[in-house]
N, C-alpha and C positions, 0 to 999 in steps of 0.2 A: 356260826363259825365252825361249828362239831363237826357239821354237814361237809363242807369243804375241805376240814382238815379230814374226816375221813375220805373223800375221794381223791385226793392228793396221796397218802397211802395205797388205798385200792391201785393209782395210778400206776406210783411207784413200784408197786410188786409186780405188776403184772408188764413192766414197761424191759422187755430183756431183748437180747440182739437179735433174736427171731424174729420179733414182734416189728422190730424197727425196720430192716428190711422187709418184711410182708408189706409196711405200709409204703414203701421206698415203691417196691414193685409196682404197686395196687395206683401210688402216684403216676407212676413214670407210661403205665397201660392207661389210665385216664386222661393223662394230658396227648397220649401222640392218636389215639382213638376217637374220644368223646368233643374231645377241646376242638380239632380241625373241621367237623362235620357244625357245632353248633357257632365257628365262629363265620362257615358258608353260609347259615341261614340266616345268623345276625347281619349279615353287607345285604342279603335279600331284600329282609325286612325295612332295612333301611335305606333301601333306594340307593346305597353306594353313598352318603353321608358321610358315613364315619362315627365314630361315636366321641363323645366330648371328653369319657371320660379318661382318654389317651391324649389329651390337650392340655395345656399350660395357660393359655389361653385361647377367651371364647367370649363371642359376645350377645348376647339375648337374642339377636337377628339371626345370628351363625346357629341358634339352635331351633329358631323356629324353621 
């Protein structure tokens, strides 16, 4: 628990409004960059499927 509780501090100090926009930014260039190019190759890979794990439901067949 020492462990935890000290990174939870380390967290805390170093968690300031800089920090939280850098990571807003670093998000927002990853999702409109990284995300459209690997979710091209996922429909490749998949024969155009789909994947289940956008599904509510699905049935053993539907996923072989």
């Amino acid at each position: 628990m020492r462990k935890l509780r000290r990174l939870s501090i380390t967290l805390q100090r170093r968690a300031t409004g800089r920090v939280a926009l850098l990571v807003t930014v670093v998000f927002v260039l990853f999702t409109a960059l990284v995300l459209p190019r690997q979710a091209a190759e996922a429909e490749i890979a998949s024969g155009g499927a789909g994947s289940p794990d956008t599904s509510f439901w699905y049935t053993p067949d539907d996923l072989y």
